[in-house]
MMTF fields as JSON, N, C-alpha, C and O atoms, coordinates in Angstrom:
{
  "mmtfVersion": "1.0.0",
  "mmtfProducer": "UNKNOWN",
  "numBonds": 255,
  "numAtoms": 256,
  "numGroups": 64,
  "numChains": 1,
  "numModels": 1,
  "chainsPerModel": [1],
  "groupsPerChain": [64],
  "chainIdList": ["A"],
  "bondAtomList": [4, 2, 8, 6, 12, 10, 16, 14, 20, 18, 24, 22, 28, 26, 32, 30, 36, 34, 40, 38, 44, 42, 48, 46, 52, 50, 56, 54, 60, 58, 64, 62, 68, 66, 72, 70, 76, 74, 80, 78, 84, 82, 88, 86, 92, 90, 96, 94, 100, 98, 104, 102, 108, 106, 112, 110, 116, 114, 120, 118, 124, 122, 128, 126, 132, 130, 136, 134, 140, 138, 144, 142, 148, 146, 152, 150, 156, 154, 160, 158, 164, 162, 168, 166, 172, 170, 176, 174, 180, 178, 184, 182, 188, 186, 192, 190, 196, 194, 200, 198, 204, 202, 208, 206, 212, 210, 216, 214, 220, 218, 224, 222, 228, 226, 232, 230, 236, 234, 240, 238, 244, 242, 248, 246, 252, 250],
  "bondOrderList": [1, 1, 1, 1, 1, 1, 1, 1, 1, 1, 1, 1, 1, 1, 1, 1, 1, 1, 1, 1, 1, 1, 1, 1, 1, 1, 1, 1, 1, 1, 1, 1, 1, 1, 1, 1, 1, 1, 1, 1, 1, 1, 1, 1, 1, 1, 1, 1, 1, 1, 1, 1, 1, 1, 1, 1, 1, 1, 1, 1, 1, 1, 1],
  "groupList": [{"groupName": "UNK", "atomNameList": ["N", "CA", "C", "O"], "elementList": ["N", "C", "C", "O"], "formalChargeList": [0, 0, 0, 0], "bondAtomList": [1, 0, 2, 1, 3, 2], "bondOrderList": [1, 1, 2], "singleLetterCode": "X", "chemCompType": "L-PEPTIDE LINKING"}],
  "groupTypeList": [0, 0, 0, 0, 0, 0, 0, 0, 0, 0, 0, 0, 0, 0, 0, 0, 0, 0, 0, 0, 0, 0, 0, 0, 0, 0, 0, 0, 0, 0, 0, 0, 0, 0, 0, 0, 0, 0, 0, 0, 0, 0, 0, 0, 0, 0, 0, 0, 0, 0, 0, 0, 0, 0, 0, 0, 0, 0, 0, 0, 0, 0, 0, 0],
  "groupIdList": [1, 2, 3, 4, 5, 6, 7, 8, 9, 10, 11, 12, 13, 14, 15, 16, 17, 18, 19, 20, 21, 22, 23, 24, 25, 26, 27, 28, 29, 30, 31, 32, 33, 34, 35, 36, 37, 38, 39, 40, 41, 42, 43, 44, 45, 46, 47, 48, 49, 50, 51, 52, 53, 54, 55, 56, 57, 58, 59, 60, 61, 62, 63, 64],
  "secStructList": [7, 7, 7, 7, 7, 2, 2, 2, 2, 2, 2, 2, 6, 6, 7, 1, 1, 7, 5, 7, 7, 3, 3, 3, 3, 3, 3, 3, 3, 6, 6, 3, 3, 3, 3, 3, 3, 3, 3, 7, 7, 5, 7, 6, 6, 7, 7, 7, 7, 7, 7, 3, 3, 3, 3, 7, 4, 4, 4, 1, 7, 7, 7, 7],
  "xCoordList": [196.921, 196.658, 195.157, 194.582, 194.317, 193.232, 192.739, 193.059, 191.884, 191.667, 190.715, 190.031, 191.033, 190.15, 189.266, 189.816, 188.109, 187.45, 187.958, 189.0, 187.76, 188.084, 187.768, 188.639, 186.552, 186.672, 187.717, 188.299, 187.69, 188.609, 190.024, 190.559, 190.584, 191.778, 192.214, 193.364, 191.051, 191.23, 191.355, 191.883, 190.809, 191.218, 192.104, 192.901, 192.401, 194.355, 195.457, 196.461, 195.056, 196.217, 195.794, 196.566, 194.732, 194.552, 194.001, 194.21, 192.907, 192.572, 193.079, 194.304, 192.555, 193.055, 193.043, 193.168, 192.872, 192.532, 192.286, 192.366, 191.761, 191.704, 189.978, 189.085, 189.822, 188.085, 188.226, 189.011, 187.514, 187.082, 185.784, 185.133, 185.7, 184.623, 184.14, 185.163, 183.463, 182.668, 182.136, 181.074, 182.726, 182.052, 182.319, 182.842, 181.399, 181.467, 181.748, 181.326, 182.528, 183.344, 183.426, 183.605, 183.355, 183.868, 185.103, 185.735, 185.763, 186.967, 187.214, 186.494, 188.128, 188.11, 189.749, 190.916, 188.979, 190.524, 189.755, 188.581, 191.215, 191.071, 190.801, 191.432, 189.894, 188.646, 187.343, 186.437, 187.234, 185.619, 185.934, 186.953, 184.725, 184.276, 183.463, 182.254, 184.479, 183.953, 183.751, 184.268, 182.83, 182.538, 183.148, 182.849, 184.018, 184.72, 184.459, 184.416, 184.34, 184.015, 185.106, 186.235, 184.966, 186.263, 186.465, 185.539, 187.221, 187.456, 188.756, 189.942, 187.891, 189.4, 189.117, 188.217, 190.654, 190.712, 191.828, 192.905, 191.606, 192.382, 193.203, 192.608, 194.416, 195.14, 194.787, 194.267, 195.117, 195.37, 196.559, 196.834, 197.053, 198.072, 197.679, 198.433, 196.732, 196.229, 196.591, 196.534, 197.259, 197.702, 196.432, 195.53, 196.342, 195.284, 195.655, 196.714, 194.547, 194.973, 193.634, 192.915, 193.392, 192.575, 192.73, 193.737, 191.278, 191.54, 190.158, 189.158, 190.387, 189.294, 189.354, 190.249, 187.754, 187.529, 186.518, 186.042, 186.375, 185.229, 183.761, 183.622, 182.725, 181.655, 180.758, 181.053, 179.457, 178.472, 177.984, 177.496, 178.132, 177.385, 176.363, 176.335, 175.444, 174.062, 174.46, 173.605, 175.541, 176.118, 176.7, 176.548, 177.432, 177.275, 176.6, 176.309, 176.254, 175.928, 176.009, 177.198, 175.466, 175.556, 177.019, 177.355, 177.619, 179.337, 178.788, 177.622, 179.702, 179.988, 179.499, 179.788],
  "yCoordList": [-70.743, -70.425, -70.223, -69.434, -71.037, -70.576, -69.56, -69.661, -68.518, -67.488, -68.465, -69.484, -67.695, -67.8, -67.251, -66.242, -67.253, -66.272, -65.955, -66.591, -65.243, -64.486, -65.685, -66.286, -65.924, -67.33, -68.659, -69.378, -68.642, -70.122, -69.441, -70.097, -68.727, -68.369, -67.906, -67.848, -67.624, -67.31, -69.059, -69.249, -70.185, -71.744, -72.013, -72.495, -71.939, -72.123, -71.292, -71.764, -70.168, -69.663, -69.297, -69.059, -69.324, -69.586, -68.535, -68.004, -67.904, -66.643, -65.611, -65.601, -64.794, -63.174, -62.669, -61.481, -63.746, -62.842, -64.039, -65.144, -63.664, -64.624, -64.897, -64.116, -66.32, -66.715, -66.901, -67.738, -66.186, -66.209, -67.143, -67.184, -67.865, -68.539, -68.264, -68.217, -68.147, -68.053, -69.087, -69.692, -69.176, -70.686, -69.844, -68.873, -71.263, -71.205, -72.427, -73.51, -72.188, -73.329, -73.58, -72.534, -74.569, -74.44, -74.627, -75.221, -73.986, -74.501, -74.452, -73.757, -75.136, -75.344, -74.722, -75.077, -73.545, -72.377, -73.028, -73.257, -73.229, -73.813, -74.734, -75.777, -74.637, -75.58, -75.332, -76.163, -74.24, -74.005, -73.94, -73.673, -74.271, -74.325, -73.067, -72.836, -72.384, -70.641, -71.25, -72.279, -70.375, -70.264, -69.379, -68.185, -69.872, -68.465, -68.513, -69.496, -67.233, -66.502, -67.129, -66.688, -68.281, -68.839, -68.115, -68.402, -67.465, -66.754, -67.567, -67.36, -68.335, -69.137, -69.161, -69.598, -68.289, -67.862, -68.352, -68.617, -68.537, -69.537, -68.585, -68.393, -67.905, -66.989, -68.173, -69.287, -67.687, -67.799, -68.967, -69.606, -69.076, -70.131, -71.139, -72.087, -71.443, -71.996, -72.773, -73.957, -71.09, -70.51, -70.776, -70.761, -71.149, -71.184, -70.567, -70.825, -69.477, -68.828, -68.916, -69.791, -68.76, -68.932, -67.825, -67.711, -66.764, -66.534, -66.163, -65.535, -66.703, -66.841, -65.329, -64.616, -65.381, -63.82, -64.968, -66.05, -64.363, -64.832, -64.281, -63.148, -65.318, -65.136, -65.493, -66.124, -64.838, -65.443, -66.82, -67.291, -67.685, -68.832, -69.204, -70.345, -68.282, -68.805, -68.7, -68.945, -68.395, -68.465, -69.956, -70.405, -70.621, -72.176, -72.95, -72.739, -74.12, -75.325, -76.08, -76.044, -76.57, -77.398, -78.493, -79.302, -77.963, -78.758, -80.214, -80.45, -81.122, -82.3, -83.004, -84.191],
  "zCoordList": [-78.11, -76.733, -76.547, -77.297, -75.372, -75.341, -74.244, -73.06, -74.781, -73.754, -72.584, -72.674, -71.677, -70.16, -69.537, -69.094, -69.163, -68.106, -67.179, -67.018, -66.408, -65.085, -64.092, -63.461, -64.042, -63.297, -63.503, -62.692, -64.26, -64.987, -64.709, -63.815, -64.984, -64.689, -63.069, -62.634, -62.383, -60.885, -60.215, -59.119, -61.033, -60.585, -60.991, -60.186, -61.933, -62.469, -61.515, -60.982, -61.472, -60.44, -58.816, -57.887, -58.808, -56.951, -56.609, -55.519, -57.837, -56.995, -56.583, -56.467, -56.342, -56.271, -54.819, -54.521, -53.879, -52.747, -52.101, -52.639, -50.086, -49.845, -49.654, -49.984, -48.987, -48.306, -47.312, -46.867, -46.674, -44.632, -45.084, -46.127, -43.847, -42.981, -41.451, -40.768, -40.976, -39.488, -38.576, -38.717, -37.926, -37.293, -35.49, -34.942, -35.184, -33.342, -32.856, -33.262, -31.913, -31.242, -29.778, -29.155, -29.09, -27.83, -27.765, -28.639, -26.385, -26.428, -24.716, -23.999, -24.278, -22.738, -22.293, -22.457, -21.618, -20.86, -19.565, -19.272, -18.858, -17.642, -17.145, -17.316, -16.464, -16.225, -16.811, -16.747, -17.364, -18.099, -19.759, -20.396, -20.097, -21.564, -22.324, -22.315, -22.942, -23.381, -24.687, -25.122, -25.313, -26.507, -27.514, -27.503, -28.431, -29.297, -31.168, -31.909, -31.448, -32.512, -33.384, -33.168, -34.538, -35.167, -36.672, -37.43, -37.108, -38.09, -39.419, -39.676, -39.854, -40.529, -42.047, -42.765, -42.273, -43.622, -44.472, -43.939, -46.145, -46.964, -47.86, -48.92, -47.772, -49.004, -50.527, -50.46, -51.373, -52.671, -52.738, -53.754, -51.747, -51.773, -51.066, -51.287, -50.199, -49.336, -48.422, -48.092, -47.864, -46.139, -45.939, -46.777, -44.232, -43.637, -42.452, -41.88, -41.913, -40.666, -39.347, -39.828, -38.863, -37.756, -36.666, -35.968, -36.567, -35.658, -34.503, -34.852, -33.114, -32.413, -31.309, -30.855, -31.224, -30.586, -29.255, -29.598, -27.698, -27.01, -27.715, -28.177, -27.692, -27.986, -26.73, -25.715, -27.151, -25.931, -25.964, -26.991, -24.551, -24.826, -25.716, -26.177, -26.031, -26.218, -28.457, -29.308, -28.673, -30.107, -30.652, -31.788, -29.485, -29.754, -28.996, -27.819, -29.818, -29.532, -28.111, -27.794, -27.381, -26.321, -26.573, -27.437, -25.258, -25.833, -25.642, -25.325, -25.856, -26.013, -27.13, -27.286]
}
């Protein structure tokens, strides 16, 4: 049997926990185009969840 690092064995079985990411997005409620806070995170199994908060315009990008 060969031993493992802590790293090497957290890629064989998927990690111990999960990874968030941060991004900004437009997205279009209604008729207008709001800008929201994108929160999308990967479990150890790699569940993926998403979740968006309103942000201020001037946090994203010029839409289109």
């Amino acid at each position: 049997m060969k031993k493992l690092s802590i790293a090497e064995a957290s890629v064989v079985i998927g990690g111990c926990c999960q990874t968030c990411t941060d991004s900004f997005e437009w997205a279009t409620v209604g008729n207008n185009d709001v800008c929201q806070a994108v929160t999308t995170c990967t479990d150890k199994n790699g569940v993926v969840t998403k979740t968006y908060k309103t942000a201020p315009a001037s946090s994203c990008k010029a839409p289109g």
